[in-house]
C-alpha positions as CSV (number, residue, x, y, z in Angstrom):
1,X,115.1,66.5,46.0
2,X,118.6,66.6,45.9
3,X,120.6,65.6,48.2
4,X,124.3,66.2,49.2
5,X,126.6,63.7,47.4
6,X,123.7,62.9,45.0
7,X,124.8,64.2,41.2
8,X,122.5,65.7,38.9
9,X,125.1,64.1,36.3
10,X,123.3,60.7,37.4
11,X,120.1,62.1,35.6
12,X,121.3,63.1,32.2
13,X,122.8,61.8,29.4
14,X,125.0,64.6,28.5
15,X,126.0,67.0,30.8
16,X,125.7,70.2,28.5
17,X,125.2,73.7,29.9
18,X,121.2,73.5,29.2
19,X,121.0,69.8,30.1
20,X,121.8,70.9,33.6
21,X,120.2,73.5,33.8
22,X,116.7,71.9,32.9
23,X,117.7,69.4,35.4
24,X,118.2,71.8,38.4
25,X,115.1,73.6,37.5
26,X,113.2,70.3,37.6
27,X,114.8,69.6,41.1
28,X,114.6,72.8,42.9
29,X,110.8,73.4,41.7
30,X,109.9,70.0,43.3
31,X,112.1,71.4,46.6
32,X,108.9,74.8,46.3
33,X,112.6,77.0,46.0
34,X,111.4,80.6,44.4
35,X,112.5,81.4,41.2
36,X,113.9,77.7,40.3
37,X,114.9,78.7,36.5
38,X,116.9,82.2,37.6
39,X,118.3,80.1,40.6
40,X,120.0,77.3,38.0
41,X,121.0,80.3,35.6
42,X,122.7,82.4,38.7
43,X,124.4,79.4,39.8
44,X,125.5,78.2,36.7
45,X,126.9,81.4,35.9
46,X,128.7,81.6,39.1
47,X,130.4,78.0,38.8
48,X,131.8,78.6,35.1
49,X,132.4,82.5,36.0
50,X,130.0,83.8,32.9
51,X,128.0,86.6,32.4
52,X,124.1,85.0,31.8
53,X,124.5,86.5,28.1
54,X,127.7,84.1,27.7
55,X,125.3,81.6,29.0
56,X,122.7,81.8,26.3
57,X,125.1,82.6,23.7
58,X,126.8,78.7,24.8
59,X,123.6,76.1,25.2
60,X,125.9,73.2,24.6
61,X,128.9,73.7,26.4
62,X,130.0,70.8,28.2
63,X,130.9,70.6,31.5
64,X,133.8,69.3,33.3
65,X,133.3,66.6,35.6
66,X,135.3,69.1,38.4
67,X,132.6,71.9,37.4
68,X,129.9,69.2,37.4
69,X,131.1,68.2,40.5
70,X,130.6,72.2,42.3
71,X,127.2,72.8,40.5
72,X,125.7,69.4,42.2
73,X,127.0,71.0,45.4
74,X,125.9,74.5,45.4
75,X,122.4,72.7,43.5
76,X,122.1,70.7,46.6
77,X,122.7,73.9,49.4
78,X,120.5,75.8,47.4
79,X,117.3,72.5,47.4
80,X,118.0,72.8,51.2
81,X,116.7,75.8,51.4
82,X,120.1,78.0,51.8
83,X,119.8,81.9,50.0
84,X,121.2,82.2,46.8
85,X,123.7,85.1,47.8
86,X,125.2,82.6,50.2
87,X,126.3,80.1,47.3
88,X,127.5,83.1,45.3
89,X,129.0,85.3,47.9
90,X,127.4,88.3,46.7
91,X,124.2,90.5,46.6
92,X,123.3,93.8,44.8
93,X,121.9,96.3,47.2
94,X,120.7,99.8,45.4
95,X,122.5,98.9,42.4
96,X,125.8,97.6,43.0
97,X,127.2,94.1,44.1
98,X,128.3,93.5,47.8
99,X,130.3,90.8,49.7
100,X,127.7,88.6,51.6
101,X,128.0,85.4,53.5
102,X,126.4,83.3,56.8
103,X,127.6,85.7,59.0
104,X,125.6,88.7,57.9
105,X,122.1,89.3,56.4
106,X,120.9,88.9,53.0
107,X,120.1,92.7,51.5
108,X,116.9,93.1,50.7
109,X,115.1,95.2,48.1
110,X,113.1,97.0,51.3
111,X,116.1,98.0,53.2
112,X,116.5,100.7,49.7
113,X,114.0,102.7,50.8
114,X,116.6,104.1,53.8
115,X,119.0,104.8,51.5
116,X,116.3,106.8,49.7
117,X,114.6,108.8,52.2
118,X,118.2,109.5,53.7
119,X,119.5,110.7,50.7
120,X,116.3,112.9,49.8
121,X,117.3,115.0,52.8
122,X,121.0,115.2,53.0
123,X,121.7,115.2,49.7
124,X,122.4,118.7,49.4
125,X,124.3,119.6,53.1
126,X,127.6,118.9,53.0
127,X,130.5,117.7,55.8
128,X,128.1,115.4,57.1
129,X,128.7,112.4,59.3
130,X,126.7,109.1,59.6
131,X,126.5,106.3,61.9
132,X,125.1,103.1,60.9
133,X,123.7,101.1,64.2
134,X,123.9,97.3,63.2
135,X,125.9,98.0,59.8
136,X,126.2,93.9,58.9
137,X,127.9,93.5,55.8
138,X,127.9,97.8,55.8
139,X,125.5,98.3,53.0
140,X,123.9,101.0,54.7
141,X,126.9,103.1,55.8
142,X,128.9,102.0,51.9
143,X,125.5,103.4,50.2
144,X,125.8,106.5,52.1
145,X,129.0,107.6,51.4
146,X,128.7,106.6,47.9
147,X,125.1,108.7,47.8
148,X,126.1,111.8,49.2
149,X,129.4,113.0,48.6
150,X,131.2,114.0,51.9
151,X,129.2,112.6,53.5
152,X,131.9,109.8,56.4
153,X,130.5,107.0,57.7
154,X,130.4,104.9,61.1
155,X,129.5,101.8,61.2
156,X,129.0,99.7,64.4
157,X,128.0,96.1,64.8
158,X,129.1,93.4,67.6
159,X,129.5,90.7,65.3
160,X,133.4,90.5,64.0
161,X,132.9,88.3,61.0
162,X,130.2,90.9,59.9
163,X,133.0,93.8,60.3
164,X,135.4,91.7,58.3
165,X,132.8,91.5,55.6
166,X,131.6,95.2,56.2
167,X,135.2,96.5,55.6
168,X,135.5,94.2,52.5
169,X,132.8,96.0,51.1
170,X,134.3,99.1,51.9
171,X,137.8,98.7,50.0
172,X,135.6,96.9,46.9
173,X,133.7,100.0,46.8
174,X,136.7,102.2,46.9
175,X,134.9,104.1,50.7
176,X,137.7,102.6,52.9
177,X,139.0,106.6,53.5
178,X,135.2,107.3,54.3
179,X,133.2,104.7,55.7
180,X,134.7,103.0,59.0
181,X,133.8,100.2,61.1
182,X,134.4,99.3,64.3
183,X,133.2,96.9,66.9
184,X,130.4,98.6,69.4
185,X,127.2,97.3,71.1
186,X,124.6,99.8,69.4
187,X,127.3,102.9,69.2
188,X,127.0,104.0,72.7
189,X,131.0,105.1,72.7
190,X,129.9,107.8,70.2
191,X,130.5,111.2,71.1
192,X,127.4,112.6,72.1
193,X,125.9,115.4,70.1
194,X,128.2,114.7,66.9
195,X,125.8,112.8,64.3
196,X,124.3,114.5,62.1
197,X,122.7,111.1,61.0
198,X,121.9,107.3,61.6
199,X,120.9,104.4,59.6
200,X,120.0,101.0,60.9
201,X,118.2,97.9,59.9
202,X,118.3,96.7,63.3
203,X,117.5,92.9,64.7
204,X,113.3,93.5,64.8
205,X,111.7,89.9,64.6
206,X,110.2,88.5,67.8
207,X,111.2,84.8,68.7
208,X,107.2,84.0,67.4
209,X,107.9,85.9,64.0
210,X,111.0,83.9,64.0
211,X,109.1,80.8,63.6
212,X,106.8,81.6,61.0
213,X,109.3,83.1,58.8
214,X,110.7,81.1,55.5
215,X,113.0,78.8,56.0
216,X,115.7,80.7,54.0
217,X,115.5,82.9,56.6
218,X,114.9,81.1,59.8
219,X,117.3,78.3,58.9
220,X,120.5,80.2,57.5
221,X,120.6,83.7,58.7
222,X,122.3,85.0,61.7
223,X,119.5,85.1,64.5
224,X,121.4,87.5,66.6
225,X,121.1,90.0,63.3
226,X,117.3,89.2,63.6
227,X,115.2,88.4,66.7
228,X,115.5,91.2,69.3
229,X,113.6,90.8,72.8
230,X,110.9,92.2,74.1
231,X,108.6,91.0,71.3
232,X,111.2,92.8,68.9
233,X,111.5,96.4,70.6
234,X,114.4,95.6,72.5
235,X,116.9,97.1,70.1
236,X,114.5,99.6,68.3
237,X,114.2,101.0,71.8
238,X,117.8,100.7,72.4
239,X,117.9,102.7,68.9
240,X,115.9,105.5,69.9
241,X,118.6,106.1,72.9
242,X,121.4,106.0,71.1
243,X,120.4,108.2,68.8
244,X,119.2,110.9,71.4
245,X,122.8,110.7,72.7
246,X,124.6,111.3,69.4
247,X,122.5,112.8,67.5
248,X,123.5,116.9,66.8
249,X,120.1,119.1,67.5
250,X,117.5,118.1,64.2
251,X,119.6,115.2,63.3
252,X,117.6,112.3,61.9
253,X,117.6,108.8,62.6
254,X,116.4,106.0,59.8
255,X,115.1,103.0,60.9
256,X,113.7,99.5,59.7
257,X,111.0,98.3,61.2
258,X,108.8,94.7,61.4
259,X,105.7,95.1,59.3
260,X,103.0,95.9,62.3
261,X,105.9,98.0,64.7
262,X,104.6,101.5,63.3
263,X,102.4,102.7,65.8
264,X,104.2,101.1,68.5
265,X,107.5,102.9,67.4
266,X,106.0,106.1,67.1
267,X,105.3,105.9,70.6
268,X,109.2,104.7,71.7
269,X,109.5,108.0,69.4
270,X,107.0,110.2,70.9
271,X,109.3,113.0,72.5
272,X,110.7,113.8,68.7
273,X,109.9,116.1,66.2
274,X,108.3,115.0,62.4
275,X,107.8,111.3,63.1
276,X,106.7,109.3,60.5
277,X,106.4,105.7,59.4
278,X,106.9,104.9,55.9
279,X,104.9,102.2,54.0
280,X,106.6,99.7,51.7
281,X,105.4,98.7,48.2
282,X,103.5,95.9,50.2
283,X,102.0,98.6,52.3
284,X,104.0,97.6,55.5
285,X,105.2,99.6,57.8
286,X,108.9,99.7,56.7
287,X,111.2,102.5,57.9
288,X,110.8,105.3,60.6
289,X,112.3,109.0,60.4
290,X,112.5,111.1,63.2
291,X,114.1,114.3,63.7
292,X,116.3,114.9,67.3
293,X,114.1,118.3,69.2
């Protein structure tokens, strides 16, 4: 495997674009990292700044020793184990490209299906406002207002460095006049009965599931984004009385869920109307919608 300080350059003759990538595919296969080939290709692309078509089109470029120098480095992060969208800064959630780094969670292709059962009933009301519980990097509340026109956007979260990266997002996206973040411990300064609403994806793993989870995840992303107490209920519990506070009369809350949490969250849910846990393309319990009696 490779290590920090050790250079791929060491192990070919001529550094050319495909040289080194055939190299870093050879390394991070032997370090079991998913998707080896796409890895070297992504990374590649981001060191030189190139589209991947540019990257075809130019087997035999040759490398500078400075950009030799960063593609050993980000090789070597990404043999450790460390996600992809951390080397690159960036991950494409429903479509477009957002702002990551350590201090947030990778987006994931699951987390979509919010944004679509969300948008499949608001889509056609109008003046609507939505608060994101958790908001991270603000994927949730960006997609929303960029979903649903009119439709403003709250989103809370405790972390700072995620509301830095949140309200990058937001001005990248061109939603700074209608998505807004601001520091709260699960939204409880909300006014109550003024959502018409909320999104979250919020921390769900037990400190159990936290061990048995891949290393990607376990080893590099924020914990305090992830593991919630009592066996990963505390803040889906938390959820479910936020959103009875601030939550207008048949709002809607959409939230992610662990993969065996249904039933058990349909009982935290129990006094509202309509819910309903939603399977993912794994047939896991994914997301839960409620509506507010």
């Amino acid at each position: 495997m490779l290590k920090r300080g050790q250079s791929c350059l060491a192990q070919v003759s001529k550094p050319t674009l495909l040289s080194l990538i055939n190299q870093a595919t050879s390394i991070l296969t032997d370090a079991g990292v998913d998707s080896p080939r796409l890895s070297s290709r992504l990374i590649m692309a981001f060191v030189l700044g190139w589209s991947q078509e540019k990257l075809v089109l130019h087997p035999h470029y040759q490398l500078t020793p400075a950009l030799c120098s960063d593609f050993d480095d980000l090789l070597a992060r990404r043999a450790s184990g460390e996600p992809l969208a951390y080397l690159v800064g960036q991950k494409e959630f429903y479509g477009r490209e957002f702002a990551v780094d350590r201090d947030v969670l990778v987006p994931r292709p699951e987390t979509e299906q919010i944004i679509e059962l969300a948008v499949s009933s608001f889509e056609h009301k109008s003046n609507l406002l939505c608060l994101d519980v958790g908001t991270g990097s603000g994927i949730l509340a960006i997609t929303m207002a960029l979903e649903i026109p009119g439709c403003q956007c709250l989103g809370c979260d405790i972390s700072f460095p995620a509301l830095k990266i949140a309200r990058q997002n937001a001005e990248k996206h061109s939603v700074s006049d209608v998505a807004f973040f601001f520091a709260s411990d699960m939204g409880k300064e909300i006014k109550p009965g003024s959502i018409d609403f909320i999104v979250s994806n919020p921390p769900y793993l037990s400190e159990f599931e936290l061990k048995v989870v891949s290393k990607e995840v376990a080893g590099f992303e924020p914990h305090q984004a992830l593991v919630s107490a009592e066996d990963g209920f505390y803040h889906l519990r938390r959820l479910e009385k936020t959103a009875g506070l601030t939550l207008k009369k048949q709002g809607m809350v959409f939230a992610e869920m662990g993969k065996d949490q249904g039933e058990s969250l349909k009982r935290i849910f129990s006094s509202w109307m309509s819910v309903t846990v939603h399977k993912d393309l794994a047939g896991h319990d994914r997301v839960l919608t409620a509506v507010k009696p």
